[in-house]
FIKOL-825771 format. One record per atom (N, C-alpha, C): x, y, z; residue number from 1; atom name. Coordinates in steps of 0.1 Angstrom, whole numbers, plus 5000, padded with zeros to 4 digits. Example, Ala and Ser with C-alpha at 12.3 -4.5 7.8 and 13.67 -1.06 7.14 Angstrom:
ATOM     c1     c2     c3   num   atomo
ATOM   5132   4943   5078     1       N
ATOM   5123   4955   5078     1      CA
ATOM   5132   4967   5078     1       C
ATOM   5128   4978   5071     2       N
ATOM   5137   4989   5071     2      CA
ATOM   5129   5000   5079     2       C
This chain:
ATOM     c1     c2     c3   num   atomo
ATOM   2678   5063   4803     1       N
ATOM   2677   5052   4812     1      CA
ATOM   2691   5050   4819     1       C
ATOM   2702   5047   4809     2       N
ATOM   2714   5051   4816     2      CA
ATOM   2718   5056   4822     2       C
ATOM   2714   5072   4826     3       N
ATOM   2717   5080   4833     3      CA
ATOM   2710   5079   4845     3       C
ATOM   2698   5073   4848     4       N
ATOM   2692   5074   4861     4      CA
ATOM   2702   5064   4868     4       C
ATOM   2704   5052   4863     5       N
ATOM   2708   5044   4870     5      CA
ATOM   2722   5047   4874     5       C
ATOM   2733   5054   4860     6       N
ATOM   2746   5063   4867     6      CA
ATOM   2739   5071   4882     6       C
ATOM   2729   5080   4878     7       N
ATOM   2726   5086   4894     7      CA
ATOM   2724   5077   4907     7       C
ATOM   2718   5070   4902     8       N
ATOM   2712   5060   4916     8      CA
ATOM   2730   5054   4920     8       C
ATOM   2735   5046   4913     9       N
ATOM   2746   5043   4916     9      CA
ATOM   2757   5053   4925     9       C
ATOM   2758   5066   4920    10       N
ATOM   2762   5075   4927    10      CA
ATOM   2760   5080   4937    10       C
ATOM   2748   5080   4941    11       N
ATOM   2741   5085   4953    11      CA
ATOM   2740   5069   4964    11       C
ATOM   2742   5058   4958    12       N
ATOM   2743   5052   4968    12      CA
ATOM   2761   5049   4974    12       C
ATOM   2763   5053   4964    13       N
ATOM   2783   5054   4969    13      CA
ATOM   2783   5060   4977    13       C
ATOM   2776   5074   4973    14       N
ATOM   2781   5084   4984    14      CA
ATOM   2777   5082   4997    14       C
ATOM   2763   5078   4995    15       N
ATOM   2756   5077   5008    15      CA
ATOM   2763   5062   5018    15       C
ATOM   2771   5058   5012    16       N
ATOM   2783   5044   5017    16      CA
ATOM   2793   5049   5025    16       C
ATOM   2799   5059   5011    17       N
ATOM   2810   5071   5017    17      CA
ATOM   2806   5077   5032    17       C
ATOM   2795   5081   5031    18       N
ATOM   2788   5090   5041    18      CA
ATOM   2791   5081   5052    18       C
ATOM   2783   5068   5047    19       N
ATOM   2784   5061   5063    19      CA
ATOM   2797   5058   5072    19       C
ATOM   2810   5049   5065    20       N
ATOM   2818   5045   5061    20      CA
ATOM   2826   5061   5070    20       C
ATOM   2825   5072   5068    21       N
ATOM   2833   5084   5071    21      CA
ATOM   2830   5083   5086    21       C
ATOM   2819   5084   5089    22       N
ATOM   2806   5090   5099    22      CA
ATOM   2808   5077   5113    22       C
ATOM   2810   5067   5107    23       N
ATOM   2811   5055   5117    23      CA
ATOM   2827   5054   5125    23       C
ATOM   2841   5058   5112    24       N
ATOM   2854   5062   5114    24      CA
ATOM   2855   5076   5124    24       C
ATOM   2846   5083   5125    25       N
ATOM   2848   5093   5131    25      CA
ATOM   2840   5092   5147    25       C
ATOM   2832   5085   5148    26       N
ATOM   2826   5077   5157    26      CA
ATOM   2837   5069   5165    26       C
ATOM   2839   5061   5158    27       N
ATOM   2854   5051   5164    27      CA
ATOM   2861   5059   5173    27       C
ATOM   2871   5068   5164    28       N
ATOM   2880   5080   5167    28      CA
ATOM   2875   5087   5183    28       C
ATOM   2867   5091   5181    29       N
ATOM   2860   5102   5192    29      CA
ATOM   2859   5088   5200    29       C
ATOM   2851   5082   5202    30       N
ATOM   2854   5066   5212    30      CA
ATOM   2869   5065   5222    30       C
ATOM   2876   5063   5209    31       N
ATOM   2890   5056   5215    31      CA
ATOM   2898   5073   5219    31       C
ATOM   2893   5082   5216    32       N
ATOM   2897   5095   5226    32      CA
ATOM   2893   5095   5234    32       C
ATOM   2880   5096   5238    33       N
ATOM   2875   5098   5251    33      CA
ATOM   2881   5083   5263    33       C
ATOM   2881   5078   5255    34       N
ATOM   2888   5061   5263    34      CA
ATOM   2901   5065   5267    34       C
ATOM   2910   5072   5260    35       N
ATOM   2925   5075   5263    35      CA
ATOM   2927   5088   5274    35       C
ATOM   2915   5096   5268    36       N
ATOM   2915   5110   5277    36      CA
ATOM   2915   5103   5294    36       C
ATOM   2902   5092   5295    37       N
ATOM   2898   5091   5307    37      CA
ATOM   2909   5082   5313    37       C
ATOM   2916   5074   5304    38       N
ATOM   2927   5067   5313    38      CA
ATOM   2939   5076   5319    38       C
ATOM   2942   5087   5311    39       N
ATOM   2951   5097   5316    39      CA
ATOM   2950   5104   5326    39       C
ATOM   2933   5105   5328    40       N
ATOM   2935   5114   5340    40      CA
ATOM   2932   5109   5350    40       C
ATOM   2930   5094   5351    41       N
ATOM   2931   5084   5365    41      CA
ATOM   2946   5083   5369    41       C
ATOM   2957   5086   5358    42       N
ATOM   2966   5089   5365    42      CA
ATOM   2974   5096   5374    42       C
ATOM   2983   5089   5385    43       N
ATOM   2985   5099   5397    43      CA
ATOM   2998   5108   5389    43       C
ATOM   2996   5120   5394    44       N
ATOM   3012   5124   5394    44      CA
ATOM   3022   5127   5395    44       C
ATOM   3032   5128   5388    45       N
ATOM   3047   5125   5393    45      CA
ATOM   3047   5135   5404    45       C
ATOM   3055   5128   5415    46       N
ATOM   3058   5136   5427    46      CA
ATOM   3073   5144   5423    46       C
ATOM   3076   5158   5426    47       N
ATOM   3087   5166   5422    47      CA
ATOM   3101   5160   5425    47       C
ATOM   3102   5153   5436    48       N
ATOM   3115   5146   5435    48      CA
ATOM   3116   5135   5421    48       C
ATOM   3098   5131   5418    49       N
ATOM   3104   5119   5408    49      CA
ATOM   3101   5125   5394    49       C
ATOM   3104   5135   5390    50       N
ATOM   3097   5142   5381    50      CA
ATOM   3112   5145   5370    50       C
ATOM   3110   5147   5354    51       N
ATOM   3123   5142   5352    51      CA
ATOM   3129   5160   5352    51       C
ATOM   3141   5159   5351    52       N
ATOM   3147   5172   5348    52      CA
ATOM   3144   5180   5332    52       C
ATOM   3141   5193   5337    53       N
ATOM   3138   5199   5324    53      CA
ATOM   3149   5211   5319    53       C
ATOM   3159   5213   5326    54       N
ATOM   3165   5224   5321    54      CA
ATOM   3173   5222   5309    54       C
């Protein structure tokens, strides 16, 4: 009897874990594509205003 309930308990962690991973990685990919697209609305430095690289 103990031991189903050890299982059940485990499997619902993990399936928490699962969610909990799955929703953070959701976020992530979100707030990149949000950052990608602000960057490329940006204009670009014109070569006079561009910083020195040598």
């Amino acid at each position: 009897m103990s031991n189903d309930l050890e299982n059940n308990l485990a499997g619902k962690a993990a399936l928490a874990a699962g969610a909990a991973i799955g929703s953070a990685a959701i976020a992530a990919a979100l707030l990149f594509v949000k950052r990608r697209k602000a960057r490329q609305n940006e204009k670009p430095l014109h070569p006079e205003q561009a910083p020195e690289t040598d």
